[in-house]
PDB file of N, CA, C and O in Angstrom:
ATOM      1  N   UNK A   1     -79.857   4.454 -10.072  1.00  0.00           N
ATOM      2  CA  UNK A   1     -78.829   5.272 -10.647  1.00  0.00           C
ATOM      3  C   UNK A   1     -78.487   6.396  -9.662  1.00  0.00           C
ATOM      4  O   UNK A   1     -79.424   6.991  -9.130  1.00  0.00           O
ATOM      5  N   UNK A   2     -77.185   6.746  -9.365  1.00  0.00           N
ATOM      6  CA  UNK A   2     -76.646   7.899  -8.807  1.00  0.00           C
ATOM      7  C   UNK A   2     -76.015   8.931  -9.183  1.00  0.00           C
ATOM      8  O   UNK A   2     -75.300   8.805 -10.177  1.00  0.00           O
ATOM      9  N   UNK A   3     -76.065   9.824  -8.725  1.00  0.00           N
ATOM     10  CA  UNK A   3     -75.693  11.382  -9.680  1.00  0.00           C
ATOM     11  C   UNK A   3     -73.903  10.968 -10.237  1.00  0.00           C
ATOM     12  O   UNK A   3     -73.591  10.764 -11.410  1.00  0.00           O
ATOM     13  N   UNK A   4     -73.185  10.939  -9.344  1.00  0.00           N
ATOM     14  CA  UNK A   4     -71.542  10.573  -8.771  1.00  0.00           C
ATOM     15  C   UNK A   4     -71.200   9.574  -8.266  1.00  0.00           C
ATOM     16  O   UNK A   4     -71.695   9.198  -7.204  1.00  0.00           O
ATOM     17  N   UNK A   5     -70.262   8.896  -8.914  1.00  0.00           N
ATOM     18  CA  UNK A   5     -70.107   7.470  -7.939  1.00  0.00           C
ATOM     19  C   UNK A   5     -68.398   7.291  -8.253  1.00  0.00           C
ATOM     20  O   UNK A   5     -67.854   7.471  -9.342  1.00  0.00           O
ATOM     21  N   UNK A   6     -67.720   6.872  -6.926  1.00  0.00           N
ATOM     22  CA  UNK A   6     -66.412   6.712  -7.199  1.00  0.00           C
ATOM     23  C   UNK A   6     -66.311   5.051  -6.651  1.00  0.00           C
ATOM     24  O   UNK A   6     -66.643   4.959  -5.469  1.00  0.00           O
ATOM     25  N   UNK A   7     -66.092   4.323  -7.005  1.00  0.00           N
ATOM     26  CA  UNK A   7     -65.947   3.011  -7.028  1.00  0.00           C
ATOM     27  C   UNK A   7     -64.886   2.715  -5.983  1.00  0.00           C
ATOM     28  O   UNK A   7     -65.093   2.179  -4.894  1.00  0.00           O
ATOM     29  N   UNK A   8     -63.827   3.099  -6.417  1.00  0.00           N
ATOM     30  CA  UNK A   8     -62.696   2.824  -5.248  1.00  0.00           C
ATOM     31  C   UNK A   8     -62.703   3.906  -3.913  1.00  0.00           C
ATOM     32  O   UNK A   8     -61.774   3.777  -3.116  1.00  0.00           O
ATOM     33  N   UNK A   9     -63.289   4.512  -3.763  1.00  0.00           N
ATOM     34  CA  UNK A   9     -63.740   4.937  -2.633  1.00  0.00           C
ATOM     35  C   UNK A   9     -64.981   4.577  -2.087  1.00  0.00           C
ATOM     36  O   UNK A   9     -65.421   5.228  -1.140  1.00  0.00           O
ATOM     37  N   UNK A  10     -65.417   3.919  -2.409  1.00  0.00           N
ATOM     38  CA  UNK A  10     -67.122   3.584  -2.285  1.00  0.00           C
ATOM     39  C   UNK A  10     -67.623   4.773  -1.895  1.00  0.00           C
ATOM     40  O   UNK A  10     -67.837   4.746  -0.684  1.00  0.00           O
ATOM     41  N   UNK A  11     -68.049   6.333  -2.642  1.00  0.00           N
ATOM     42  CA  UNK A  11     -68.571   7.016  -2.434  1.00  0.00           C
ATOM     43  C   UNK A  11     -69.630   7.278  -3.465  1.00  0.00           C
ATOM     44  O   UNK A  11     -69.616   6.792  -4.596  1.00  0.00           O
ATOM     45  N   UNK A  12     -70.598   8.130  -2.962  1.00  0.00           N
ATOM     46  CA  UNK A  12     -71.315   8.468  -3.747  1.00  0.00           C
ATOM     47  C   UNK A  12     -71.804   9.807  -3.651  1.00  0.00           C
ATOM     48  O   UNK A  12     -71.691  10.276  -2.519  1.00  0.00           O
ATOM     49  N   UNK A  13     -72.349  10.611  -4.566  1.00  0.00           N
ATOM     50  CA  UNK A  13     -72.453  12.238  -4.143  1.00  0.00           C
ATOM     51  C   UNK A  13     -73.724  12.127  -5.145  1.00  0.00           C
ATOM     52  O   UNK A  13     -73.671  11.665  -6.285  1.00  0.00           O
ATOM     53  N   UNK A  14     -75.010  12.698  -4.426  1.00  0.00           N
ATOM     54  CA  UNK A  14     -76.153  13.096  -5.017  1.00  0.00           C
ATOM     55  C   UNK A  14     -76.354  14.725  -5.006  1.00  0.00           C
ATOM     56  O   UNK A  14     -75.889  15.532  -4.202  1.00  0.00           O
ATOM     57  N   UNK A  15     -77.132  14.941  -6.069  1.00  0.00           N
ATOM     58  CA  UNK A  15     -77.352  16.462  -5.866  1.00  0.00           C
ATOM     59  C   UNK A  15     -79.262  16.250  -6.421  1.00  0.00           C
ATOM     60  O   UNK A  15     -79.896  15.770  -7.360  1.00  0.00           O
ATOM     61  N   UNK A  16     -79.482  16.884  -5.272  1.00  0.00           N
ATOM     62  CA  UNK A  16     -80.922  17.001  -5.556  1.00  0.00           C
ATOM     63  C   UNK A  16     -81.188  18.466  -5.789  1.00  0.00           C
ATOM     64  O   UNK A  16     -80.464  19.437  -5.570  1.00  0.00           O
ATOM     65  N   UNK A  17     -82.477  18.384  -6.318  1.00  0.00           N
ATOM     66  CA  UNK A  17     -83.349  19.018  -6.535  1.00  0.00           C
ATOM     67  C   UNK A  17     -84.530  19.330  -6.126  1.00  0.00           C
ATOM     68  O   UNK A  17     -85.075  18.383  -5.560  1.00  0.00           O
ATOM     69  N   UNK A  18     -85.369  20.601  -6.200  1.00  0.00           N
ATOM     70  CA  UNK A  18     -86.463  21.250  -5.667  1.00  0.00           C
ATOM     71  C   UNK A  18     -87.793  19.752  -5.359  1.00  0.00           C
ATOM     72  O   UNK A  18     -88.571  19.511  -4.436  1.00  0.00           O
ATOM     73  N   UNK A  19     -87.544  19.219  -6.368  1.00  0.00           N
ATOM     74  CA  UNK A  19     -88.477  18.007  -5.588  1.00  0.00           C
ATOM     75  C   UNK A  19     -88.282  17.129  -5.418  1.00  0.00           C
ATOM     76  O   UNK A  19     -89.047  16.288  -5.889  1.00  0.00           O
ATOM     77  N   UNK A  20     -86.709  16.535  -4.346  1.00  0.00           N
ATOM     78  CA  UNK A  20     -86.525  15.940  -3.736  1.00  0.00           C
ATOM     79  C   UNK A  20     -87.363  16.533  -1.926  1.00  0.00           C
ATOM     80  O   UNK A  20     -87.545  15.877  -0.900  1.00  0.00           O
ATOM     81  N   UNK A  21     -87.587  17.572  -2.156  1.00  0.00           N
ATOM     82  CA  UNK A  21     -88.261  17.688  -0.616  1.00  0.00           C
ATOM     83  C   UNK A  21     -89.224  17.128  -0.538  1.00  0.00           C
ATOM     84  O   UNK A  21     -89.337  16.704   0.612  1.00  0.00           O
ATOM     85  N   UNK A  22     -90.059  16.858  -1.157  1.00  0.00           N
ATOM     86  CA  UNK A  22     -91.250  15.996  -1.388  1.00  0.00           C
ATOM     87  C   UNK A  22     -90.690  14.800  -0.794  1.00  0.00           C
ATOM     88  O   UNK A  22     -91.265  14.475   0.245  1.00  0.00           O
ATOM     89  N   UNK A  23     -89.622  13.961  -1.195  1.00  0.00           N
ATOM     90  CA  UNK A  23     -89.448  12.872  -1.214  1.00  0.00           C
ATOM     91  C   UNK A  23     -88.235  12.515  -0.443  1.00  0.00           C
ATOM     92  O   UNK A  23     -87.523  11.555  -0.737  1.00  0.00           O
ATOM     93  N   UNK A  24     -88.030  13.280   0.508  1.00  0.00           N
ATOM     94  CA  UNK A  24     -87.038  13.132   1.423  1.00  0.00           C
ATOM     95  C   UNK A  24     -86.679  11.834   2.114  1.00  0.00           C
ATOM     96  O   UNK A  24     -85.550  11.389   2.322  1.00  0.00           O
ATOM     97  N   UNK A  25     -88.358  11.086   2.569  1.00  0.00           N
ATOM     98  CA  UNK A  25     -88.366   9.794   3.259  1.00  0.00           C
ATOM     99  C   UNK A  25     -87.425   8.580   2.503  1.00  0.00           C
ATOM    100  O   UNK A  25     -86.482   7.851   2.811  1.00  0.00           O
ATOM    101  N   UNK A  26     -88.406   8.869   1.161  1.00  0.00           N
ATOM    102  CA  UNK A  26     -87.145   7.869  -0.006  1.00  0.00           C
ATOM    103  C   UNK A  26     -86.224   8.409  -0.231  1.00  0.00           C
ATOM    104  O   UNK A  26     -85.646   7.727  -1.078  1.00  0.00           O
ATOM    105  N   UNK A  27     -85.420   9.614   0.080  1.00  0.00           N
ATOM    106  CA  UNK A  27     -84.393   9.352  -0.248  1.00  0.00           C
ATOM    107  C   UNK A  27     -83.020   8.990   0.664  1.00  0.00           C
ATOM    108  O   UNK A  27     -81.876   8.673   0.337  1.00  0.00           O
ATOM    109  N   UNK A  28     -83.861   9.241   2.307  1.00  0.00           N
ATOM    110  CA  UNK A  28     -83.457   8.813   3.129  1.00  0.00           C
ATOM    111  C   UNK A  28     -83.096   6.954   3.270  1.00  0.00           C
ATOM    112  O   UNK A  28     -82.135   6.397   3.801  1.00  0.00           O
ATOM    113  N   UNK A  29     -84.304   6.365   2.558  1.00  0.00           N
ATOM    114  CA  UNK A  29     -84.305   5.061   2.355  1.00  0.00           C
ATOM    115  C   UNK A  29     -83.424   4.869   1.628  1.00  0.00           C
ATOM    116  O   UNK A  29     -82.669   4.010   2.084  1.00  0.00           O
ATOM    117  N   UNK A  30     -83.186   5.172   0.880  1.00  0.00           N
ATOM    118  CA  UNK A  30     -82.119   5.524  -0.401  1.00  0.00           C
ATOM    119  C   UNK A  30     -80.361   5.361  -0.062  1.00  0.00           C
ATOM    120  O   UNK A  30     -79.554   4.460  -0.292  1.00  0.00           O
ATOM    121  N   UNK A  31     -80.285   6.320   0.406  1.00  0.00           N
ATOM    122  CA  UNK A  31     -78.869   6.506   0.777  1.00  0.00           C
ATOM    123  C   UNK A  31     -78.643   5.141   2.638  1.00  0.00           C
ATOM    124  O   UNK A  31     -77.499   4.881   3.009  1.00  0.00           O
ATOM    125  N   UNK A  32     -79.513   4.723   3.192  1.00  0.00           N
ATOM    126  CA  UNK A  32     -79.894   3.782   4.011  1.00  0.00           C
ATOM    127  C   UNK A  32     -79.492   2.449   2.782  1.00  0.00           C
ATOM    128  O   UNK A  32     -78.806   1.564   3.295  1.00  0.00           O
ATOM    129  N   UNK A  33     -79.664   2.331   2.015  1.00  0.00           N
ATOM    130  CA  UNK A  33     -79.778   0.827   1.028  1.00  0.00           C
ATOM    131  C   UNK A  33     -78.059   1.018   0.702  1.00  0.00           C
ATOM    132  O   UNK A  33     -77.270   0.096   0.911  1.00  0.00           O
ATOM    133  N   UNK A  34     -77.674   2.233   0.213  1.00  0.00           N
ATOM    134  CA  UNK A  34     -76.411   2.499  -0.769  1.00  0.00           C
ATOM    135  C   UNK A  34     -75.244   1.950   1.076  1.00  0.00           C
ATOM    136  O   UNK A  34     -74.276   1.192   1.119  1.00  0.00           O
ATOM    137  N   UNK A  35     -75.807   2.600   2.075  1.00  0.00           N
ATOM    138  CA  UNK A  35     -74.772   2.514   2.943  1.00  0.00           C
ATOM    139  C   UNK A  35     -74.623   1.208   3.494  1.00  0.00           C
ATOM    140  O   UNK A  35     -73.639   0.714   4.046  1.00  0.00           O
ATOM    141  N   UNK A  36     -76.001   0.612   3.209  1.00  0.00           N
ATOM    142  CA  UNK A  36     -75.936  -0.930   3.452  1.00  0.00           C
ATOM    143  C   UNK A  36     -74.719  -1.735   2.580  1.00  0.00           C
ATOM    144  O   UNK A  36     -73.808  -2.448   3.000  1.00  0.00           O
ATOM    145  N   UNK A  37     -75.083  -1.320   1.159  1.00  0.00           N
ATOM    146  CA  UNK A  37     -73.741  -2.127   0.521  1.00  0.00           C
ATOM    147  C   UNK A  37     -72.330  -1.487   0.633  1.00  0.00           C
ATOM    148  O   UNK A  37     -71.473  -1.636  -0.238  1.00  0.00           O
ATOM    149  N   UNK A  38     -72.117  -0.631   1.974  1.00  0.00           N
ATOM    150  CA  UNK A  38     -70.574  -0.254   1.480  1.00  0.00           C
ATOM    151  C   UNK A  38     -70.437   1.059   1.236  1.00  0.00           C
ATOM    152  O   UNK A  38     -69.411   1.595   1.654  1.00  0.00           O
ATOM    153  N   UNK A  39     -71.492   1.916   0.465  1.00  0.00           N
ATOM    154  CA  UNK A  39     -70.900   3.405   0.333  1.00  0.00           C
ATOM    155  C   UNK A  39     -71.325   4.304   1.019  1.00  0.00           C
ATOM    156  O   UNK A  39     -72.390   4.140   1.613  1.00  0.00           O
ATOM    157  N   UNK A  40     -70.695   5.365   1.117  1.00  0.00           N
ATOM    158  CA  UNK A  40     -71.084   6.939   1.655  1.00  0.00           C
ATOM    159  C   UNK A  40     -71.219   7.391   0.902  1.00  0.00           C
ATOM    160  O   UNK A  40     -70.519   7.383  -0.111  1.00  0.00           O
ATOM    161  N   UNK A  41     -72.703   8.276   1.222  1.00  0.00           N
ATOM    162  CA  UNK A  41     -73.668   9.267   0.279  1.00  0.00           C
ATOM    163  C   UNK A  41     -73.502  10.618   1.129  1.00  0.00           C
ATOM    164  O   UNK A  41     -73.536  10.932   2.319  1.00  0.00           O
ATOM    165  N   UNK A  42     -73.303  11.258  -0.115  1.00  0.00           N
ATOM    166  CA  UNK A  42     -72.982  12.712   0.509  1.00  0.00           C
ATOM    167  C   UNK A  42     -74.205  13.366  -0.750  1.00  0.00           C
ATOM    168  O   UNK A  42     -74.323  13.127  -1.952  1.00  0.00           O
ATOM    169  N   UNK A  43     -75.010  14.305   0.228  1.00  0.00           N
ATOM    170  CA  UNK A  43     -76.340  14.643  -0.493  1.00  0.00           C
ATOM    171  C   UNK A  43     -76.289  16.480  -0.389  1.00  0.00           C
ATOM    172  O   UNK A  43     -76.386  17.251   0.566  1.00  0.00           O
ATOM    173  N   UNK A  44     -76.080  16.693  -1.932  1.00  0.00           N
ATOM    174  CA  UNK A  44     -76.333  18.558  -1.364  1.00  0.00           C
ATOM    175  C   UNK A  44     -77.350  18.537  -2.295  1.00  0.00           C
ATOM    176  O   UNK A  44     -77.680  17.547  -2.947  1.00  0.00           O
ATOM    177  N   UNK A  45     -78.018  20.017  -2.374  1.00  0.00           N
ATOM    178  CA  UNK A  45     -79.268  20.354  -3.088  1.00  0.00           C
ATOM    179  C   UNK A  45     -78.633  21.572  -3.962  1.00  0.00           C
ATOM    180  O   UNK A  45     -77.998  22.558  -3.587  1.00  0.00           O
ATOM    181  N   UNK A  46     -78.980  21.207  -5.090  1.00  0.00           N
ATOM    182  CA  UNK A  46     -78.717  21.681  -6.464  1.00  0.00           C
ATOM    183  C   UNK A  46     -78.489  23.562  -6.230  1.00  0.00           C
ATOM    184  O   UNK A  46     -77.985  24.177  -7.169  1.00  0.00           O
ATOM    185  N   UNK A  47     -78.850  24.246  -5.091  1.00  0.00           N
ATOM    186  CA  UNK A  47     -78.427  25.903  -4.967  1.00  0.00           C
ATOM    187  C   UNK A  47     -77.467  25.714  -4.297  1.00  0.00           C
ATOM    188  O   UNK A  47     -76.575  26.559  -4.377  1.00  0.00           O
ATOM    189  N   UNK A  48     -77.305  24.716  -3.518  1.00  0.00           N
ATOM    190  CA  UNK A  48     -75.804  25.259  -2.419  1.00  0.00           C
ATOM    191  C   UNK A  48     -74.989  24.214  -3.916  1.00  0.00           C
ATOM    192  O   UNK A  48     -74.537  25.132  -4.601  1.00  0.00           O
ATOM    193  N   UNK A  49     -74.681  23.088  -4.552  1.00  0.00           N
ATOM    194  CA  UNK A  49     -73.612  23.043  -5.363  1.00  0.00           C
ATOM    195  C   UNK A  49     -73.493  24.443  -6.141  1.00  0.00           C
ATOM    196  O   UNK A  49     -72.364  24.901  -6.315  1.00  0.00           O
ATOM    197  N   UNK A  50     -74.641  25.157  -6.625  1.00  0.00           N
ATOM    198  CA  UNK A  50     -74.285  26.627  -7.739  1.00  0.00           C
ATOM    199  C   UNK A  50     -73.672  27.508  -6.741  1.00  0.00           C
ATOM    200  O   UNK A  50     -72.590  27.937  -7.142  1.00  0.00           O
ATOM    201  N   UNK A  51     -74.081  28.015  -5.303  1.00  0.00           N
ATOM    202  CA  UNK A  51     -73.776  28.772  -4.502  1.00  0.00           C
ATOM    203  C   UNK A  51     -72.598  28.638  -3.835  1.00  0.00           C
ATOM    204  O   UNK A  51     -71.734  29.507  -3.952  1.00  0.00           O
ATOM    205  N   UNK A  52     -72.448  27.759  -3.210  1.00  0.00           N
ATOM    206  CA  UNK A  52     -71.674  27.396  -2.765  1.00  0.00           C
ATOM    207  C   UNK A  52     -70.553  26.456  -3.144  1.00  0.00           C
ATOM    208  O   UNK A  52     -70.003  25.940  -2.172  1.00  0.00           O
ATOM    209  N   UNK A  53     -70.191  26.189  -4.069  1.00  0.00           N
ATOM    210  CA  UNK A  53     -69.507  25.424  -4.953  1.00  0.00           C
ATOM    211  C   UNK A  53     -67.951  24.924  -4.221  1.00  0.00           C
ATOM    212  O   UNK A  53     -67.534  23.774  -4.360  1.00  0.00           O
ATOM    213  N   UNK A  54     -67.574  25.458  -3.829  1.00  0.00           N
ATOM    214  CA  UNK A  54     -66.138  25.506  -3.098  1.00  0.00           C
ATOM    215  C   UNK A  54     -66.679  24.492  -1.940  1.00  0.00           C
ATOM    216  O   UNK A  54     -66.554  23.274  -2.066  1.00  0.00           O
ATOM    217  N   UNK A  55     -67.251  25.053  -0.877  1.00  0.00           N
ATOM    218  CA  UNK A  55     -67.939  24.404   0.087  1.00  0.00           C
ATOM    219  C   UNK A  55     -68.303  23.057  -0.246  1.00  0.00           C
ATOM    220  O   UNK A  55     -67.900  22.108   0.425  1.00  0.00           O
ATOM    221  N   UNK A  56     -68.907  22.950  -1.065  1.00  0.00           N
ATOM    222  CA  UNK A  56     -68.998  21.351  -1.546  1.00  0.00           C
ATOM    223  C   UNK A  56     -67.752  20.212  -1.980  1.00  0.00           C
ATOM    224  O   UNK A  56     -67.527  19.068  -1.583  1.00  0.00           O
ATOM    225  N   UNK A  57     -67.092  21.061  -2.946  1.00  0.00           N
ATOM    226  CA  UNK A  57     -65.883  20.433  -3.186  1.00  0.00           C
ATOM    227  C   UNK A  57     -65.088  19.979  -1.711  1.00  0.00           C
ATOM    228  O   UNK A  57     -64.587  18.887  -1.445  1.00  0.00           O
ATOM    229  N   UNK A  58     -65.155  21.144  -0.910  1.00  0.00           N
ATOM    230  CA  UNK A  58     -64.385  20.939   0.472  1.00  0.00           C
ATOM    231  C   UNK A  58     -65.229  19.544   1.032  1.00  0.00           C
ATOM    232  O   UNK A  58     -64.526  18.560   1.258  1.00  0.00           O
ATOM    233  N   UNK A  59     -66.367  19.453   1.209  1.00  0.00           N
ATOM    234  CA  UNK A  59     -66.740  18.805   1.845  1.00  0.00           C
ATOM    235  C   UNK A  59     -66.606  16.938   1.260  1.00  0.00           C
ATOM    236  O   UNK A  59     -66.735  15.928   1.953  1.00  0.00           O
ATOM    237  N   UNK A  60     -66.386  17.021   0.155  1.00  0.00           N
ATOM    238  CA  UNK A  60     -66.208  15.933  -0.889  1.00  0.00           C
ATOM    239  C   UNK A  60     -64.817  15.790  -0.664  1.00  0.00           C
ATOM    240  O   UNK A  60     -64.539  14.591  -0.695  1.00  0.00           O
ATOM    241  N   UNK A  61     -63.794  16.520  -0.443  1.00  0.00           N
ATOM    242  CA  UNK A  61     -62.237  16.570  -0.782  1.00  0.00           C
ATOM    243  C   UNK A  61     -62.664  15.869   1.074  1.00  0.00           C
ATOM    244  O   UNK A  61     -62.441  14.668   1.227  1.00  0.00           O
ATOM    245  N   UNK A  62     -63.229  16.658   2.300  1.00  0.00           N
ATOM    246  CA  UNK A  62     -62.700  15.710   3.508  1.00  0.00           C
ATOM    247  C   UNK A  62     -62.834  14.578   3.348  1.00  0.00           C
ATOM    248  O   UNK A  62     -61.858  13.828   3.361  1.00  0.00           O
ATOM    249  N   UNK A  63     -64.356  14.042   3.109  1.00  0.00           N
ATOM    250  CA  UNK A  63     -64.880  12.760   3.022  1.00  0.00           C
ATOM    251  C   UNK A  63     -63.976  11.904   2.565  1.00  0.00           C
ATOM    252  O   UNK A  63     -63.924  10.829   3.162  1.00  0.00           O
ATOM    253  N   UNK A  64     -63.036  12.117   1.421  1.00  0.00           N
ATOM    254  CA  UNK A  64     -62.244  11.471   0.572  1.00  0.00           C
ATOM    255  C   UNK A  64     -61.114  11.222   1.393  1.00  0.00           C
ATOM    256  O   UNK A  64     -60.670  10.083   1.536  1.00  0.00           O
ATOM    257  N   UNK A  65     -60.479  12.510   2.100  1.00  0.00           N
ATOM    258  CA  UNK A  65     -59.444  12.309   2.461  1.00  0.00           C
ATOM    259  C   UNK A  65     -59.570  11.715   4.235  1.00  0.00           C
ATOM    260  O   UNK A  65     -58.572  11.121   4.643  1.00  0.00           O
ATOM    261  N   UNK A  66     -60.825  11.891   5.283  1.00  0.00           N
ATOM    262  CA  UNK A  66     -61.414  11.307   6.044  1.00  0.00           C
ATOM    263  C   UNK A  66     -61.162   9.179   6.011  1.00  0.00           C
ATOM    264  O   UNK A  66     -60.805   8.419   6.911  1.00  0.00           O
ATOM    265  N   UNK A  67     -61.577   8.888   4.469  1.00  0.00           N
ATOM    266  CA  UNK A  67     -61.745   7.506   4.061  1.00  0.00           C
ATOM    267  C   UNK A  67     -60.023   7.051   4.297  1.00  0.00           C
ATOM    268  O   UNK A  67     -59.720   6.021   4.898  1.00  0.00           O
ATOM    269  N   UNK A  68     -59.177   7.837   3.820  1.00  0.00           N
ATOM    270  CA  UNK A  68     -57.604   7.619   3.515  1.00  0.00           C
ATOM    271  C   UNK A  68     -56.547   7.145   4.613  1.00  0.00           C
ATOM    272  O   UNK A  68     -55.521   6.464   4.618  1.00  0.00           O
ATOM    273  N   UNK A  69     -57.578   8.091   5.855  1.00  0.00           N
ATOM    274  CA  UNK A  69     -56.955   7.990   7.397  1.00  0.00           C
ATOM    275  C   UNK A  69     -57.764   7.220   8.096  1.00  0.00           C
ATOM    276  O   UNK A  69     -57.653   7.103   9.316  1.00  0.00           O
ATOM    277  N   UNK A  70     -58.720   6.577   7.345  1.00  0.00           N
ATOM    278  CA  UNK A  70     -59.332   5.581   8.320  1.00  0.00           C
ATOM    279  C   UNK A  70     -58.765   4.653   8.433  1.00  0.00           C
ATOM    280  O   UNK A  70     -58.107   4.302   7.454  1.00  0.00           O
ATOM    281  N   UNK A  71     -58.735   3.819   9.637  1.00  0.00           N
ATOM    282  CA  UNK A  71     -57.940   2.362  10.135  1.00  0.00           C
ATOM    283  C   UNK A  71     -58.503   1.280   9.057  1.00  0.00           C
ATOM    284  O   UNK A  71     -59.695   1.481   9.290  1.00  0.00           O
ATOM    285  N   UNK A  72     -58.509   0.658   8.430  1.00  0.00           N
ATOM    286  CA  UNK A  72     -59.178  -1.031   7.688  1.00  0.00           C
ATOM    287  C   UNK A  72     -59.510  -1.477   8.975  1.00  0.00           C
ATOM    288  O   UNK A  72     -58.924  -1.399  10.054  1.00  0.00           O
ATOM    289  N   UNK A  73     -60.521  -1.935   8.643  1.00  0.00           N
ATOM    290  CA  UNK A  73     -61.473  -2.991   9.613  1.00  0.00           C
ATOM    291  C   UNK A  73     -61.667  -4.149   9.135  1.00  0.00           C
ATOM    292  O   UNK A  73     -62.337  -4.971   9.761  1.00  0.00           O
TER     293      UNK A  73
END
């Protein structure tokens, strides 16, 4: 299961938490499996979405709009 998932973009947006540092390796494996089938994982940690909130959106709004101007392969 993933936090965010947009289907027609094949994206995906996780937001972790304080004990994902623990488990960084898997979740590195993680987003490694998701990019295998096709999507981009975009990973922030649960103070910069509260803190930084804008910043994230920005970074979600390039990715999106990044995918739009890409060539088809």
């Amino acid at each position: 299961m993933v936090d965010f998932l947009c289907l027609e973009e094949r994206l995906v947006v996780e937001l972790d938490g304080g004990q994902h540092a623990d488990q960084q390796e898997k979740d590195r494996e993680r987003s490694a499996r998701l990019a295998g089938w096709g999507f981009r994982v975009l990973r922030f940690w649960n103070n910069e979405v509260l803190g930084n909130t804008e910043g994230v959106l920005r970074v979600i709004r390039d990715a999106l709009v990044s995918a739009d101007t890409s060539p088809d392969t």
